[in-house]
VOPAGU-2260 file (C-alpha; in pm, 1 decimal, decimal comma):
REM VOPAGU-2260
SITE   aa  ch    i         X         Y         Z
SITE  UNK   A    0    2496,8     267,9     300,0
SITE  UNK   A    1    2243,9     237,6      21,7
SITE  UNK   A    2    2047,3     500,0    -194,1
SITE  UNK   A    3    1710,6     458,6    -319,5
SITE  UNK   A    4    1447,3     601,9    -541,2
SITE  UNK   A    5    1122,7     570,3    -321,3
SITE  UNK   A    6     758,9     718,0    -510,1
SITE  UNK   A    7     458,9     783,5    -309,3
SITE  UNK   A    8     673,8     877,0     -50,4
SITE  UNK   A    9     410,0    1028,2     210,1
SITE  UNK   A   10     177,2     743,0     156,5
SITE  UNK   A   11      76,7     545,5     435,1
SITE  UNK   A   12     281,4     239,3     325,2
SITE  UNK   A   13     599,8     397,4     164,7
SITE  UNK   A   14     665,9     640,3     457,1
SITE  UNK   A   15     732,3     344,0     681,6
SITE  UNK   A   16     956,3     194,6     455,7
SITE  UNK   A   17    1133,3     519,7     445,7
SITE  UNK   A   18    1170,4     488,9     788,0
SITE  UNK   A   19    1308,5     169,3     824,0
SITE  UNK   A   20    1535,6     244,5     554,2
SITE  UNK   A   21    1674,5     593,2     709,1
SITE  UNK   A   22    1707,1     317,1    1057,3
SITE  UNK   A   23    1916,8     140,0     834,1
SITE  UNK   A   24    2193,2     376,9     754,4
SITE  UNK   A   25    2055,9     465,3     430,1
SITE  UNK   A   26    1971,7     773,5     204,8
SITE  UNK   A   27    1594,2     750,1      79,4
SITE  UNK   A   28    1517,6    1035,1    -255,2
SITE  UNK   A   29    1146,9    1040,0    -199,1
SITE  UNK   A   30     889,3    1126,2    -497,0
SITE  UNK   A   31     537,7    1192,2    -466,2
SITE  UNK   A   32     274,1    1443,5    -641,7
SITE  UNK   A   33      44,1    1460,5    -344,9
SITE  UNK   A   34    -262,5    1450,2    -484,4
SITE  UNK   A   35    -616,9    1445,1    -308,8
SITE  UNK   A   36    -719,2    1088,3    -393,6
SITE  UNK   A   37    -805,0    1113,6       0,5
SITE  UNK   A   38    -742,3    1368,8     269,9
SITE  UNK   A   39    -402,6    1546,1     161,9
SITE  UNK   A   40    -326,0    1636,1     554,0
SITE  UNK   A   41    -221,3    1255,1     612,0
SITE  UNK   A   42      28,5    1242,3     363,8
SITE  UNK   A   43     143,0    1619,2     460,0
SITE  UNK   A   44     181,9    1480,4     823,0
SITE  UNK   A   45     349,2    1187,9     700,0
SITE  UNK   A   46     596,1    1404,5     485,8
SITE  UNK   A   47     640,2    1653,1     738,3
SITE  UNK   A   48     792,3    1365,2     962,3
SITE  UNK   A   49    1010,8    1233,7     735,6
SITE  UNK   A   50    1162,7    1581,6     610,0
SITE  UNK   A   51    1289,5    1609,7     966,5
SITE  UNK   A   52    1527,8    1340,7     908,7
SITE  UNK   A   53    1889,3    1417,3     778,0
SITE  UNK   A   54    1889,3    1160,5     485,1
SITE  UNK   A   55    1578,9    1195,6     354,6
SITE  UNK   A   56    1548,8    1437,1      67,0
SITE  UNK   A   57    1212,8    1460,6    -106,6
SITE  UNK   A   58    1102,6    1619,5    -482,3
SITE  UNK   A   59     738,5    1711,0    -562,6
SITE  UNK   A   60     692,1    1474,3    -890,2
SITE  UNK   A   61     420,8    1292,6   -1060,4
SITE  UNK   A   62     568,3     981,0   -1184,6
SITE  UNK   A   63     280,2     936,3   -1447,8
SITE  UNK   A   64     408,8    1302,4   -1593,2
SITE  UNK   A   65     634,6    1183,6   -1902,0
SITE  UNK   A   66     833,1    1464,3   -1971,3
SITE  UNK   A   67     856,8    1553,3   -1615,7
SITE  UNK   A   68    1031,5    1228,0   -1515,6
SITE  UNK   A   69    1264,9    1178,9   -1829,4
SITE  UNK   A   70    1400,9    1531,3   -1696,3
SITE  UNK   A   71    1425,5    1451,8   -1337,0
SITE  UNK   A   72    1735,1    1473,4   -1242,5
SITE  UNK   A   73    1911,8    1439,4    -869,7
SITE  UNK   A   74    2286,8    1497,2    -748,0
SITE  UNK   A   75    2410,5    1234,4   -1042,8
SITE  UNK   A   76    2462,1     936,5    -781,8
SITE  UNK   A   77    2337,1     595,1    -858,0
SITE  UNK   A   78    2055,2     457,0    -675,8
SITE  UNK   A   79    2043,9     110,0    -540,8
SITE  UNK   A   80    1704,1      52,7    -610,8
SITE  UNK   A   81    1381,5     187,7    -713,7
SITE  UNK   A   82    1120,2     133,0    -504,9
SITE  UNK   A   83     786,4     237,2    -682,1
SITE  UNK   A   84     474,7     237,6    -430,3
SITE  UNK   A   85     329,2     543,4    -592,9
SITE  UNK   A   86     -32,7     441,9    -661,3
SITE  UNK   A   87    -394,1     577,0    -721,1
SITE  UNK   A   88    -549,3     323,9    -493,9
SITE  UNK   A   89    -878,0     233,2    -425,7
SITE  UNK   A   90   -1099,1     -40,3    -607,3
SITE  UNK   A   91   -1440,3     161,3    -563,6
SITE  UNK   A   92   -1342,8     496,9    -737,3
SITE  UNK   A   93   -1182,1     317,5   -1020,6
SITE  UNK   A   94   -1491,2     210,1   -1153,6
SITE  UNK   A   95   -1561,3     581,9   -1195,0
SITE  UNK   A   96   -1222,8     728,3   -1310,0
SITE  UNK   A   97   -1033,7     426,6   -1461,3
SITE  UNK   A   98    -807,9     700,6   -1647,1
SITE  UNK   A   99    -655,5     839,4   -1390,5
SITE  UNK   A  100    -603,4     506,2   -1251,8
SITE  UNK   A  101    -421,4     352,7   -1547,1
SITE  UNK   A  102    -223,6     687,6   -1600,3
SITE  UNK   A  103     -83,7     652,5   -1259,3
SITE  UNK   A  104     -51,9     265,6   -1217,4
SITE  UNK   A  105      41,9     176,1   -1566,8
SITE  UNK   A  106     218,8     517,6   -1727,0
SITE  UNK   A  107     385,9     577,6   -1404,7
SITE  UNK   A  108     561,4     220,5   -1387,0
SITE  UNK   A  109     661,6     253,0   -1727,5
SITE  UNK   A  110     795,0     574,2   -1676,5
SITE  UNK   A  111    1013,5     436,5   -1359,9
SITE  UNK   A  112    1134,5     141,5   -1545,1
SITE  UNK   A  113    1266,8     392,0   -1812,7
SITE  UNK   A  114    1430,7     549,6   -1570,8
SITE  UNK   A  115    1547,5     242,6   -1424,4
SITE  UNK   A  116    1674,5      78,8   -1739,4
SITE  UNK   A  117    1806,3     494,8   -1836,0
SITE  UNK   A  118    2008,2     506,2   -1499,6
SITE  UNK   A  119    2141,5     147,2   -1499,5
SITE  UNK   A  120    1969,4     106,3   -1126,6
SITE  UNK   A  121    2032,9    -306,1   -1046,3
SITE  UNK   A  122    1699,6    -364,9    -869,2
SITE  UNK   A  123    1305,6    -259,6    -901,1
SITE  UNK   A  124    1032,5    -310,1    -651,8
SITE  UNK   A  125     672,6    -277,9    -748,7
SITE  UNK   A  126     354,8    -254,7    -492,4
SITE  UNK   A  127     116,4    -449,0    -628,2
SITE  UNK   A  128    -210,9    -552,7    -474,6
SITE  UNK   A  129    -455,5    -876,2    -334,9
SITE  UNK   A  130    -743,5    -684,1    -565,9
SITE  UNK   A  131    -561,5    -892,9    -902,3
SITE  UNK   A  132    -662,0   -1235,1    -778,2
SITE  UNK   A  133   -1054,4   -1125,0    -837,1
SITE  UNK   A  134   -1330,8   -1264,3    -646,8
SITE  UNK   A  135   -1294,5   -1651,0    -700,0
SITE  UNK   A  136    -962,2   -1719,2    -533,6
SITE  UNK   A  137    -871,6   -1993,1    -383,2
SITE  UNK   A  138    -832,8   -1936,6      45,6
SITE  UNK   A  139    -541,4   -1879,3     139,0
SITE  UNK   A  140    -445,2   -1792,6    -232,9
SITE  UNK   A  141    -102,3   -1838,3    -349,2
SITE  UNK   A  142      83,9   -1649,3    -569,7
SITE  UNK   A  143      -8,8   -1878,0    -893,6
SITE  UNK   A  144    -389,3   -1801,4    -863,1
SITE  UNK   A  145    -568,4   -1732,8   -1159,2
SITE  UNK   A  146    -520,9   -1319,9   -1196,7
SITE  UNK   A  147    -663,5   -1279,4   -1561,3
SITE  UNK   A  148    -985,5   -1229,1   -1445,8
SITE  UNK   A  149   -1010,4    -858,8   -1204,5
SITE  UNK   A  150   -1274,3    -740,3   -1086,3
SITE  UNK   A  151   -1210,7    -366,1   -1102,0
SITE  UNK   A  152   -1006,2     -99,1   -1284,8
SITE  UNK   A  153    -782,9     -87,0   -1008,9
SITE  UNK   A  154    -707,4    -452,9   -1034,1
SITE  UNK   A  155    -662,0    -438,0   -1419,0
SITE  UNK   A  156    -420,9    -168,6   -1400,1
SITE  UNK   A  157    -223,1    -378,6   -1147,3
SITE  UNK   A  158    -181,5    -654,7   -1334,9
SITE  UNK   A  159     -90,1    -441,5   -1632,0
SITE  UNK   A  160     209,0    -280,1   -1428,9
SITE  UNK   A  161     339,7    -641,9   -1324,9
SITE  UNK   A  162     310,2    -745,7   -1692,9
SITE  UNK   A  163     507,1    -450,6   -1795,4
SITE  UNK   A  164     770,9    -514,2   -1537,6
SITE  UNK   A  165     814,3    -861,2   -1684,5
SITE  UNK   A  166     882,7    -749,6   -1965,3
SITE  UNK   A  167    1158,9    -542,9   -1869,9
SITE  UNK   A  168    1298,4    -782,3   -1697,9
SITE  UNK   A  169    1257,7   -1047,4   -1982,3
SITE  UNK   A  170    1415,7    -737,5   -2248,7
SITE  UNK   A  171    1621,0    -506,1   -2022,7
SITE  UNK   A  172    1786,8    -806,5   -1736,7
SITE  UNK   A  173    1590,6    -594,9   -1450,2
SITE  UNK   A  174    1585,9    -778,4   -1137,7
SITE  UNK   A  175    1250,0    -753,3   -1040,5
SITE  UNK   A  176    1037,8    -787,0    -702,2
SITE  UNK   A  177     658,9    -760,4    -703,7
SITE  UNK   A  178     415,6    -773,8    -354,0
SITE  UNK   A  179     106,2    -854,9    -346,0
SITE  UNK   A  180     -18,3    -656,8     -82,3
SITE  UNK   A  181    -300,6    -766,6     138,9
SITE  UNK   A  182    -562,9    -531,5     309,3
SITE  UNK   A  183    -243,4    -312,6     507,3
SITE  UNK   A  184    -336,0    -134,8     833,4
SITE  UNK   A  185    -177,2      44,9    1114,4
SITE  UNK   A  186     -76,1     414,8    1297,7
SITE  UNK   A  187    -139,0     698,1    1015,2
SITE  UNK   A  188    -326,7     462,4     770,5
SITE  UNK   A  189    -544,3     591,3     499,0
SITE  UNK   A  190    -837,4     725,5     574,7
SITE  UNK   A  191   -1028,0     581,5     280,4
SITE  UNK   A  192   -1007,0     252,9     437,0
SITE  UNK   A  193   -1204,4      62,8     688,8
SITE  UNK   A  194    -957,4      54,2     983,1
SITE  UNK   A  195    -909,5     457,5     995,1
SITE  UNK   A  196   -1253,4     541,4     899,8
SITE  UNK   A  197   -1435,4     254,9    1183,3
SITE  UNK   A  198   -1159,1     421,5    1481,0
SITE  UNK   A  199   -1234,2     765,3    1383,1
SITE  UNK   A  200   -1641,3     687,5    1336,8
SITE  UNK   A  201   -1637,9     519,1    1686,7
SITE  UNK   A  202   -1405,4     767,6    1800,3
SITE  UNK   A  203   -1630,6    1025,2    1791,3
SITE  UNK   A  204   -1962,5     886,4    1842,4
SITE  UNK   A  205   -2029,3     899,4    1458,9
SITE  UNK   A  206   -2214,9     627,7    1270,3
SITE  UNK   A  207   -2039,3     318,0    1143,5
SITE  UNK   A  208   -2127,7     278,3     749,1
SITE  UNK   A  209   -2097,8     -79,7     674,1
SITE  UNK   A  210   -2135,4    -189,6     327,2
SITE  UNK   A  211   -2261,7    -560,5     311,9
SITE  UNK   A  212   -2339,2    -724,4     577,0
SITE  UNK   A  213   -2059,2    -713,4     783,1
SITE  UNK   A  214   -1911,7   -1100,9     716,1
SITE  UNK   A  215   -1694,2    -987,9     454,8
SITE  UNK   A  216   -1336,5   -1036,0     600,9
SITE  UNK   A  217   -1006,5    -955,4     534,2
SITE  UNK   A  218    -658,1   -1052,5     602,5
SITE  UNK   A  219    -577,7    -772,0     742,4
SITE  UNK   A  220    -158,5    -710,8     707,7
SITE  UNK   A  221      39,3    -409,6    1008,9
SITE  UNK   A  222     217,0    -149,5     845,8
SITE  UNK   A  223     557,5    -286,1    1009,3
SITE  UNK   A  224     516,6    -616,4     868,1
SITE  UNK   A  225     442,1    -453,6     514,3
SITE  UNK   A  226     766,8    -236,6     493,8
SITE  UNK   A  227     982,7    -496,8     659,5
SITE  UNK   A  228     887,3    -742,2     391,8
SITE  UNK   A  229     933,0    -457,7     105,8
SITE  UNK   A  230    1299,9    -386,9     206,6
SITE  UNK   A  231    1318,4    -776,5     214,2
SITE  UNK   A  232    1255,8    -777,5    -147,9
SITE  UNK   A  233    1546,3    -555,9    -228,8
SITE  UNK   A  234    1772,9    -872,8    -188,3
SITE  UNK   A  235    1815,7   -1021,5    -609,0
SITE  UNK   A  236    1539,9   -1255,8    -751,3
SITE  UNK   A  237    1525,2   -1231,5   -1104,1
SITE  UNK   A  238    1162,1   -1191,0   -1135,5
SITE  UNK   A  239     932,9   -1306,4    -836,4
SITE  UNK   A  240     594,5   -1201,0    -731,2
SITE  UNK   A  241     530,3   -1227,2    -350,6
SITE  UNK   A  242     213,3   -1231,6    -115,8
SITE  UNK   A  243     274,1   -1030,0     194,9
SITE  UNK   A  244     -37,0   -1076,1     409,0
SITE  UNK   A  245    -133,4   -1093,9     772,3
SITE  UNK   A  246    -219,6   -1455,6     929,3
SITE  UNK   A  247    -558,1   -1351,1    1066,7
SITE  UNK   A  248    -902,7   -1315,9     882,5
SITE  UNK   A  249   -1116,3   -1062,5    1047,4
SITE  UNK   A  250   -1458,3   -1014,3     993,0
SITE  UNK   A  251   -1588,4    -665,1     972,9
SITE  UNK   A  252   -1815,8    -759,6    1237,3
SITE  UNK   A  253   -1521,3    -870,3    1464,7
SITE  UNK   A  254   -1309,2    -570,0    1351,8
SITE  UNK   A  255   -1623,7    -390,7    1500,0
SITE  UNK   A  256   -1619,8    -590,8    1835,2
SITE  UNK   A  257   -1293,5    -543,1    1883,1
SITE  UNK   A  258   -1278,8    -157,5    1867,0
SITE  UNK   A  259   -1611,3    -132,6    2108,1
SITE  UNK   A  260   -1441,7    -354,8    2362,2
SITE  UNK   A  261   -1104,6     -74,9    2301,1
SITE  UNK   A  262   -1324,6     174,1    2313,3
SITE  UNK   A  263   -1544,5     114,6    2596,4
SITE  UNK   A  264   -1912,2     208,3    2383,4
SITE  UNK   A  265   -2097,7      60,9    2145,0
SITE  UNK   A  266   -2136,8     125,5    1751,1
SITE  UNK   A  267   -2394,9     272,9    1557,1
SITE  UNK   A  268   -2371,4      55,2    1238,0
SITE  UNK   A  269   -2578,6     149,0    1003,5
SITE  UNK   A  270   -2569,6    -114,9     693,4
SITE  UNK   A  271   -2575,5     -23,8     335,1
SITE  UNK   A  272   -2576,0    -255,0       5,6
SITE  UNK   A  273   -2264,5    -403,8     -76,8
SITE  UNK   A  274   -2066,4    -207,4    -335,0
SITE  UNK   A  275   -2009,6    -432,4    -623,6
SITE  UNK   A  276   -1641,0    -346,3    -648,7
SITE  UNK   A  277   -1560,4    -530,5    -344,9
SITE  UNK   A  278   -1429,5    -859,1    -266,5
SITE  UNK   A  279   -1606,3   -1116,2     -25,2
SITE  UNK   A  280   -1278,6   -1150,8     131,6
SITE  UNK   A  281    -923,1   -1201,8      87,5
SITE  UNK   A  282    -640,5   -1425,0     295,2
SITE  UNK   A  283    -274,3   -1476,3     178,9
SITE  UNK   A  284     -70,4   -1758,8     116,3
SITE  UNK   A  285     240,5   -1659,5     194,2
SITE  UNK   A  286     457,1   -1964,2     196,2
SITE  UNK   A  287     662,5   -1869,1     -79,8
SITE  UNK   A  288     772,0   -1531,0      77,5
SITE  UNK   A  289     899,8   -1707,5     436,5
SITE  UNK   A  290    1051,5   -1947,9     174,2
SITE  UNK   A  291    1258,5   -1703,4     -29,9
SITE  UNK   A  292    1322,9   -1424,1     175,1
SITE  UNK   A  293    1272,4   -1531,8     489,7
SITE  UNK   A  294     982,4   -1306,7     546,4
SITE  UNK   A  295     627,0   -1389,7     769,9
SITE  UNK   A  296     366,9   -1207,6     984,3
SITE  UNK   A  297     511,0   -1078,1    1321,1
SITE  UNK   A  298     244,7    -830,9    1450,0
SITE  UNK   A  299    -101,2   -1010,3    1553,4
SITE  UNK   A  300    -414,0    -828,8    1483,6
SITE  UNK   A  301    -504,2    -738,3    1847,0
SITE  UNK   A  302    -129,9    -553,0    1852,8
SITE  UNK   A  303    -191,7    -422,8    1559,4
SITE  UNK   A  304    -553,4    -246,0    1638,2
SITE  UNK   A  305    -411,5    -175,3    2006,5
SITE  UNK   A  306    -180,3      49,7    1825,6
SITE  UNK   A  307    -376,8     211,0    1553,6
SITE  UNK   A  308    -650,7     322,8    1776,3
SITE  UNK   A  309    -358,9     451,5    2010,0
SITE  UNK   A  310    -164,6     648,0    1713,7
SITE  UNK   A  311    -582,5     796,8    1652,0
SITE  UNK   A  312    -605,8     889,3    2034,2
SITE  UNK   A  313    -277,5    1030,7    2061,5
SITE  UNK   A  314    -341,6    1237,5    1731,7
SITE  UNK   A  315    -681,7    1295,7    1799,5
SITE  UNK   A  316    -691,3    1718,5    1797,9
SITE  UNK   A  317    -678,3    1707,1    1449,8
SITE  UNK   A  318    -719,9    1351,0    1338,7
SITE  UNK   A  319   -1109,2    1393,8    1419,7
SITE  UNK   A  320   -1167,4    1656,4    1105,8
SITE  UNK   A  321    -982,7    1385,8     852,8
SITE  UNK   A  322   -1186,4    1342,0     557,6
SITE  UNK   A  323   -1336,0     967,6     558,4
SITE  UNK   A  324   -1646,3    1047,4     350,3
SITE  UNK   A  325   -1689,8     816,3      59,7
């Protein structure tokens, strides 16, 4: 049985891997400061879930808070891992705040691989994202794409965290794992993002806000696959970034045409000008990640949407008031 430092514990991506993890056997410490960079009630129904379980334990922390993380202190045991998916994600807000952005991304990772090196943990697991391979990558892009050149604040302070991880592993002998994540939907997904906000829009008869022209596509990645390839990564590498991506590029348009079809209505789109923090479109290469640890895509998109607009449905009492305003 393992034990494991998890931050951003009621976010969308880390509370599955909690799950899994909890499947497992194991004991997950979960960290996470709950903040409002979208509707709080997702991440309180995601905590709520998890606090049910016997081996989960969970502190209210914000990893980015110096003084409040070289005090933390738990039971004394040692952790197997730290698993660091607290973020302050979003490409289009960064442009407005790119403090708070760097304080979290980049001041928060160092502050974890303090603790890290502090505690003598063995392993480290950063979320990284797609946004650091900018707007010119090669399709699918591997992981030794040009990343020097991001497009947002949100991309920059990704690429600062993975530099900072290298060098703790270069300095400190941290075994390191970074993922690249790709455009991540599912059941319970954030509701800042396309999937959530289209199902609930259509949902409920709303209009569909589509900036761009609706082209723009993404390789849209399930949850499932996402936290099965994180817990993957906990196996030693040294230092390795990873792509873990879905094997489908969807349009917004066919996202669209796929809900309506679900749905059994059609969608009032309404298009707006492209925001010029957003990317064309992204698709990963993810050779080197079935390579090394034996990871690929399971869950095709059509599964995938079947069973976020189910999770919406089944929720739908109080999923209909989430906040998906811009």
């Amino acid at each position: 049985m393992g034990r494991y430092l998890l931050t951003g514990a009621a976010g969308f991506i880390a509370s599955r891997v909690a799950d899994m993890l909890l499947d497992a056997g194991h004991v997950v410490l979960g960290l996470d400061n709950m903040n409002d960079a979208y509707d709080v009630c997702m991440k309180e129904y995601r905590l709520a879930k998890l606090e049910k379980r016997p081996h989960f334990h969970f502190q209210h922390l914000d990893v980015a808070d110096r003084d409040r993380m070289a005090a933390f202190e738990d039971d004394g045991e040692a952790f197997d891992a730290v698993i660091n998916l607290a973020a302050r994600a979003g490409v289009r807000y960064s442009v407005e705040n790119p403090w708070e952005y760097f304080r979290t991304n980049v001041d928060g990772t160092l502050n974890l691989l303090e603790f890290a090196w502090r505690r003598k943990v063995p392993k480290f697991i950063l979320a990284s994202s797609s946004s650091v391979y900018g707007p010119d990558a090669p399709l699918p892009t591997p992981e030794d794409a040009d990343t020097n050149r991001p497009l947002q604040p949100y991309a920059a302070s990704k690429k600062a965290a993975e530099v900072l991880c290298h060098a703790y592993h270069a300095l400190r002998g941290l075994d390191v794992t970074i993922f690249r994540y790709f455009t991540v939907y599912g059941p319970a997904g954030r509701p800042d993002m396309v999937m959530f906000r289209f199902i609930q829009w259509m949902c409920e008869g709303r209009t569909v806000y589509v900036n761009g022209d609706g082209k723009q596509s993404r390789g849209f990645t399930y949850v499932d696959d996402i936290a099965r390839g994180t817990i993957l990564g906990l196996q030693p590498v040294g230092y390795e970034i990873f792509n873990l991506g879905g094997h489908q590029q969807v349009s917004l348009e066919e996202l669209i045409r796929g809900l309506e079809a679900r749905i059994g209505s059609s969608a009032k789109v309404e298009y707006r000008e492209a925001h010029p923090a957003d990317l064309l479109r992204n698709w990963a290469d993810v050779e080197k990640a079935k390579r090394i640890l034996g990871w690929e895509p399971e869950i095709t998109f059509d599964e995938g949407l079947d069973a976020a607009l189910a999770w919406y449905q089944s929720e739908r009492a109080w999923a209909c008031e989430v906040d998906t305003s811009d």
